[in-house]
Every structure is written in C-alpha cells, then in structure tokens.
N, C-alpha and C positions, 0 to 999 in steps of 0.2 A: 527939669528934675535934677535935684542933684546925686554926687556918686554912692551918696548912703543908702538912698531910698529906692535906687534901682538895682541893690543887691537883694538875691533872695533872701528872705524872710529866717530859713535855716543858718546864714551865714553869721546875718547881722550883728549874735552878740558876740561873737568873738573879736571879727571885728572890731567891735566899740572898745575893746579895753586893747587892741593892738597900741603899741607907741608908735610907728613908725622910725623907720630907717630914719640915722643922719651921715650921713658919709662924710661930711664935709665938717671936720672938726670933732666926733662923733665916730669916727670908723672903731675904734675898741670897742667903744661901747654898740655901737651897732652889730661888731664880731658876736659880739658874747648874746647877740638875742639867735644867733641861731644855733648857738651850741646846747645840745638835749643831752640829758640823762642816757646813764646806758638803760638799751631794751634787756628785759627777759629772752634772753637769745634761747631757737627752737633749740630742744636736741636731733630735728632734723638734720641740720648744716653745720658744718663745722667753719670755722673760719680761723685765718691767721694773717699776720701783717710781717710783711718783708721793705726789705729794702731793696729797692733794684738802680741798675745804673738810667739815670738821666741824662735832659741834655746839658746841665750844669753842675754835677753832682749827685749824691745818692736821690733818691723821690723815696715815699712810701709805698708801697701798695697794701690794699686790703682782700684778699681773697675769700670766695664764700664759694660752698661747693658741698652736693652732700652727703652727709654726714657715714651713709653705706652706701660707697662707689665698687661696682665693679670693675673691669679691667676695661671694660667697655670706655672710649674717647667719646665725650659730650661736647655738645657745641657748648660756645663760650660769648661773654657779652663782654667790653668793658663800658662802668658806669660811669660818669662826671659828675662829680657833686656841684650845685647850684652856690649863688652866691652873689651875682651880677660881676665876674672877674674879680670879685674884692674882699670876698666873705666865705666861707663856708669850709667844711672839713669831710673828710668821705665819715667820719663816726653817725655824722647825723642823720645818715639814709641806711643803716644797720639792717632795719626791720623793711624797711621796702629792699632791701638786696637778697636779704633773705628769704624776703617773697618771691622774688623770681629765680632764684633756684629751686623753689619749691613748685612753680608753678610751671616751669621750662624743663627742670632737670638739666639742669645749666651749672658752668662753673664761671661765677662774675669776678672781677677785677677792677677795685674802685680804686681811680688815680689818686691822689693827693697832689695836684699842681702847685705850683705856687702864685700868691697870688699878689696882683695890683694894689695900690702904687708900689710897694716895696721891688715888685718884680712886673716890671709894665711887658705890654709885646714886645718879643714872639714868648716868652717863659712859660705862659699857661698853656699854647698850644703844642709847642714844644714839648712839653711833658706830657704832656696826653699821645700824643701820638711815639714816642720814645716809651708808653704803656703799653701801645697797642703794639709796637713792634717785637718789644718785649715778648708779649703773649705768643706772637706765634712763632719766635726764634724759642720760648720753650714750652712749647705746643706739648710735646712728648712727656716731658714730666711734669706738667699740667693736668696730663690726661685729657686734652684738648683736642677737638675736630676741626684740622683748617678752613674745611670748607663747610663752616656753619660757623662763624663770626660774626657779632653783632658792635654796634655800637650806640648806645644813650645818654642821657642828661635831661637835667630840668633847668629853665631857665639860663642863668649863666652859663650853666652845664649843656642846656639844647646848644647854645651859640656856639659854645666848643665843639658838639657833637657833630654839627652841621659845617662846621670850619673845618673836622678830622678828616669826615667823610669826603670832602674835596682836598685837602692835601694828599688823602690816601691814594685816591683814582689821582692827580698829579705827578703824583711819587711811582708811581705803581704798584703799589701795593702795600700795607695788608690786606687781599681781599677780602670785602662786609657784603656780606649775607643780607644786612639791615641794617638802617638808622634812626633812632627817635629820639628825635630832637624834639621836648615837650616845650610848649610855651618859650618856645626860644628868642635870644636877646640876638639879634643877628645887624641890626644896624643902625650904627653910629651918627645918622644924619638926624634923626629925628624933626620928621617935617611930615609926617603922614598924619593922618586926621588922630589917630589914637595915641599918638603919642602927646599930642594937647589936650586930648580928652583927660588924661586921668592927671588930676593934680592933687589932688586932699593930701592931707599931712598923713593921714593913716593910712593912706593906699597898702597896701604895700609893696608895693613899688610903683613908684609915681615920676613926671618928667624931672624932677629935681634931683631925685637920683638917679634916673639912668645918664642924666647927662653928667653927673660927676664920676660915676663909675667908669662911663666912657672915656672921658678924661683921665682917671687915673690910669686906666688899660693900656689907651695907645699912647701917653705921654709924648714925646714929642713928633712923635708921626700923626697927631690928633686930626691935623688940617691937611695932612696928603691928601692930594685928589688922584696920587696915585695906590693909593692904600691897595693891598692883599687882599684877595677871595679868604684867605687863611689866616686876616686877622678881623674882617669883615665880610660875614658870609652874603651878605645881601650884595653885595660889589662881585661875586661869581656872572660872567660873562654867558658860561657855557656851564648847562647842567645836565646834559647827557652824559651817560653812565655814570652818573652815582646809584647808592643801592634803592631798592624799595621803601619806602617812607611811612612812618607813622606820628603824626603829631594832634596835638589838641589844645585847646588855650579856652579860656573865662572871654564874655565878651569885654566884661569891664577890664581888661589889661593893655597895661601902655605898647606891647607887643600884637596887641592883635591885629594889626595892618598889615605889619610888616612879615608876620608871620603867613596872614590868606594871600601876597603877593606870592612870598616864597614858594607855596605849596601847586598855586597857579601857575607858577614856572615850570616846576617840577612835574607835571602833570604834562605842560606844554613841550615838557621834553621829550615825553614817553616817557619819565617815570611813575610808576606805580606808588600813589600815595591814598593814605588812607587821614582824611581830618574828620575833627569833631569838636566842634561852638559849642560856649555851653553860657548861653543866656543867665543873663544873673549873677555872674561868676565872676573875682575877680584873682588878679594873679598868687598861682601856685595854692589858688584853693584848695586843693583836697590834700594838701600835705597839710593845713592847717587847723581847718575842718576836718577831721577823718571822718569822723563820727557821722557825718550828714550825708544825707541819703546822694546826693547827686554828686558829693564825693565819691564813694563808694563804689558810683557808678563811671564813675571817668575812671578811677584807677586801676577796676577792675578792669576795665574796656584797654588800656594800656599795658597791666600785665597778661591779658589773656593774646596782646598783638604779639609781646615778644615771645611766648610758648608757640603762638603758630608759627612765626618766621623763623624758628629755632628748631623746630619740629617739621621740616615740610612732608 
C-alpha cells in the first residue's frame, strides 16, 4: 500500500493539494507555507509580545494569559513553536495558545528561537531555555506559580521540548511540572524503520526533509558521535528525573519510531508517561486537519493533558 491510500479517508483531501516542503533550495518558500493569517483573538486572553534578554541578544516572547486575572499566581507553560529547527514563528500557534489558557487557566510563553541554517546548534536550544529561565526569574510579575511549570512543543518544537526538559534537570533547574513534546523530532540518525517509511513528496514531512533540516541544525557537529542529549534528545543516556510526559504522533509519521523508543525509555525509567497512536495519521495532522473528527480528538486529548498537569 502506498502512503496515500493508508491515510484516513477524513484526511485525504487536504492532503492532496499540500505542496510539500523543500528545504533544500526552497527554505523561503517553504517558510512562508507555514505562516497563517492572524486569528479572531478571544476577548478571553490577552496577549502581548516583549523582548527579553537571550543567549545572543534580545529573543521575542509572546505572552497569553487571561484576559480577568486575579491576584491569584497561575501555573505557567512555555510553548515552542514547530518548524523542523528551520521553519516556523510562535504567530502561527496564536489560537492553540490561546486555547490552553483557556482550558488550563494558565499563563503561556511562546519562544521565538532562532532558527537553522542561519543559526545552527546550540541557538534554538539556547533560547528556549534562556525563555524558561526568564519565566521563573520573573515568576512575580508574571503572576506565575514556580511550582506548577510546564513545558511543550510540536514537532521541531516536541525536539526542543524534550531537549529543554533534559538541559533543565542537567542544569538544575527550572523545575517542570510537565513536558509535551508532541510528535517530536528527537533524532538525527535516522535509521529506524519510520524514518524510511515515509517518502512522498507531499508528506509532510518526509526523510528528505528531516535529513536536511538535520543538517542544517547541527551544521558542523552533523557527524559527532559525540553529539549532546541537548542537541539530540534521543542520544540522552539517563532519563530518570525528567518530568511526567505526554506525547502523541500519526502512525504515518517519519517520527513515529523514534518517538515509541523515547516514551519506552521514559516509562523504563519510572517516568510517568502518557502516549497516543493514531492510526491513519500523518505528521502534525490535526493542526492541519482541524476540522476532522480525529483531529479534534488528539488535540483535545493534549489540551485537556496540560489543564490536568497544571491543575493537580
């Protein structure tokens, strides 16, 4: 069977008119498919964008938070927008941010990192984690709860996520409450049966681009065989104490191996994780798909995880 015909039925046509990424010669124009129109923003949440210090200069942040806060400190997540290391802006997850303040009663924090080839490793991770330290150095006028911190991502953004969460317990801190790393891109070797599996030009995302994205990411540390748990989460040695886990992935995504090894770690550590396959699926469906019903249902299933782990 080929990879058209064993996506669900709901997905197919949208699929069919995707172009497919080109990274390689193609990266502007590949940028500019994932940048979306502004949302109808709730008047639930308010939101503003600042500038805070990074590790090479000022970064962005996006803040969402809602809109009638009392005096009361809420837990806090920060989010990583997706992209494969190469693509992507915190604008185009507006309305998913905004959902989890609404469903958490949360105040989020989306990074703007910078991203590959222009800025290969450490820059992405580095700014993610110079977000998260941020946060809780100004926990107070955030109106933030230390001890109820989260951290997410999709995709490029799970790889981040999962690469924070181990610099963080490295570093010693910020302490996470939680991590969800969705569909995440965590390793560079691609040699697992899934990562050959998905090739079509319309994937969306397929081997042809993760291994250029890889390439541009870790640029000349590409071939370390000593490479970082923090620039390749899948090369973590030791995954005891990282926080509780929630993740999920399409079976048809070039991450799904690498993703059930991950989670089988995690488990095998004693951490408490929580996955979910979703047959028929392929990568970062339901931000694509909204509309369809088993979208719907995986992202409901995702923001109802971070309202529990935010809410214990």
């Amino acid at each position: 069977m080929n990879f058209e015909s064993r996506i669900l039925p709901e997905l197919r046509p949208v699929l069919a008119q995707f172009p497919g990424f080109q990274l390689e010669g193609k990266l502007e124009w590949s940028r500019s498919l994932l940048s979306s129109a502004p949302i109808e923003k709730s008047e639930h949440v308010r939101s503003t964008s600042r500038m805070i210090p990074g590790a090479a200069g000022e970064i962005l942040v996006k803040i969402y938070e809602p809109a009638e806060r009392t005096g009361a400190k809420l837990p806090a997540m920060l989010w990583i927008h997706g992209g494969g290391y190469v693509m992507g802006h915190p604008d185009m997850d507006d309305a998913l941010c905004e959902r989890f303040v609404q469903a958490a009663n949360c105040v989020v924090v989306s990074v703007d990192y910078r991203l590959a080839p222009e800025h290969p490793y450490p820059a992405a991770i580095d700014d993610c984690y110079s977000g998260l330290t941020w946060m809780a150095d100004e926990a107070d006028s955030l109106g933030i709860d230390l001890n109820r911190i989260a951290i997410a991502g999709a995709s490029g953004g799970g790889g981040l996520t999962a690469a924070l969460a181990i610099m963080a317990r490295d570093k010693g801190g910020p302490a996470l409450i939680f991590q969800m790393p969705l569909y995440p891109m965590l390793d560079n070797r691609n040699i697992s049966v899934s990562s050959h599996e998905i090739t079509a030009d319309n994937a969306t995302w397929n081997r042809t681009n993760n291994l250029t994205a890889w390439k541009m990411y870790l640029g000349e540390h590409l071939d370390d065989s000593e490479l970082s748990s923090h620039a390749v989460p899948s090369r973590v040695e030791n995954l005891v104490g990282l926080p509780p886990t929630y993740t999920c992935i399409g079976q048809l995504d070039v991450f799904r191996d690498e993703t059930i090894e991950y989670v089988t770690r995690l488990a095998q550590a004693g951490v408490d994780v929580e996955f979910h396959l979703y047959p028929g699926c392929f990568h970062s469906f339901e931000m694509i798909v909204p509309q369809a019903e088993v979208s719907q249902r995986a992202s409901q299933s995702y923001v109802d995880a971070i309202a529990r782990a935010l809410n214990p």
